[in-house]
N, C-alpha and C positions, 0 to 999 in steps of 0.2 A: 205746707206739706211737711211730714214729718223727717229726721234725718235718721240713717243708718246706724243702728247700734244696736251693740251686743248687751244683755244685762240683767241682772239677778237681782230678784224681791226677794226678801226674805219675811215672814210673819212671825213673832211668838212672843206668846203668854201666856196664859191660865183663865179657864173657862168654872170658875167657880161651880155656877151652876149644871155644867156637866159634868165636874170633877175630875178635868181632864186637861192635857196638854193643849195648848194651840203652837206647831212647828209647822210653818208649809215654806216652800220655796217655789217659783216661779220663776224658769228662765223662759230669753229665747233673743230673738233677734229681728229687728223692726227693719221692714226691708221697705226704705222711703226714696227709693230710685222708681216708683211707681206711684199711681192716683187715680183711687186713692192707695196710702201705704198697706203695707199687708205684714202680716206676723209670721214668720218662719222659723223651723226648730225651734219650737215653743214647746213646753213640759212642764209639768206641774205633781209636785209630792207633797201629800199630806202625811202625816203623822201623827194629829189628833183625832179622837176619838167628836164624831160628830160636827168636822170640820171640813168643808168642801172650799175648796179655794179653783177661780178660773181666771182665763186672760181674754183679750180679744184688741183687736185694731176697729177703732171707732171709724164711721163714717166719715166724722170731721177732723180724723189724723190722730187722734190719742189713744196711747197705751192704757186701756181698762183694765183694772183688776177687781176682783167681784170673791166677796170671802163669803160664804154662806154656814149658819152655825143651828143646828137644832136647838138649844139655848144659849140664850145672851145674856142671862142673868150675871152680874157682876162679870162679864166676862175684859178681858184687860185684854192689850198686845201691843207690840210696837212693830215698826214696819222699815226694814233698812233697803237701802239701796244700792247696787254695785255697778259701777262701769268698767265693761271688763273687755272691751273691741280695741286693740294696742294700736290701733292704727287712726284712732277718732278720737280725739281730745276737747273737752268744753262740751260735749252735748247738754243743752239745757233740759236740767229736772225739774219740772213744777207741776205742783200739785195745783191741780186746777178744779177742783170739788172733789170735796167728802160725804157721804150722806149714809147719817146714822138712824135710820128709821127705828121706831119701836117693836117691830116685827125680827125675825132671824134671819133677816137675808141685812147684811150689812155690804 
């Protein structure tokens, strides 16, 4: 079961091939006192052009993020993480798969 926590993704880079920003931010709050866990005040800003970014609480307890681009060509970004719940310390972050398909849903 997943644990309670507050937390901000952040995404950016440069979409070559759209010639365009990549900035998105993704909050929200993993509410893991339930089973399975569920996602609450969660919100989501794009600010690239051609850039859709989403969230969801997986079946099996994990925080999904799902970045979708109309082109991938050279497209670059980095992905930071914030723990921002003052009250929960140590929430383990792991990346538990990446999948970069050849298509634009990344």
């Amino acid at each position: 079961m997943c644990s309670n926590s507050m937390y901000r993704f952040g995404i950016e880079g440069y979409n070559y091939g759209q010639s365009a920003l990549i900035s998105s931010d993704l909050v929200g709050y993993v509410w893991g006192d339930v089973d399975p866990c569920s996602l609450i005040h969660a919100q989501v800003v794009d600010r690239g052009i051609g850039v859709i970014s989403s969230q969801y609480a997986s079946s099996d307890g994990f925080l999904t993020l799902r970045v979708n681009m109309t082109n991938t060509y050279n497209a670059g970004f980095s992905v930071s993480y914030w723990q921002l719940n003052p009250y929960t310390f140590g929430n383990k972050v792991q990346i538990t798969n990446t999948t970069f398909p050849s298509c634009a849903n990344v």
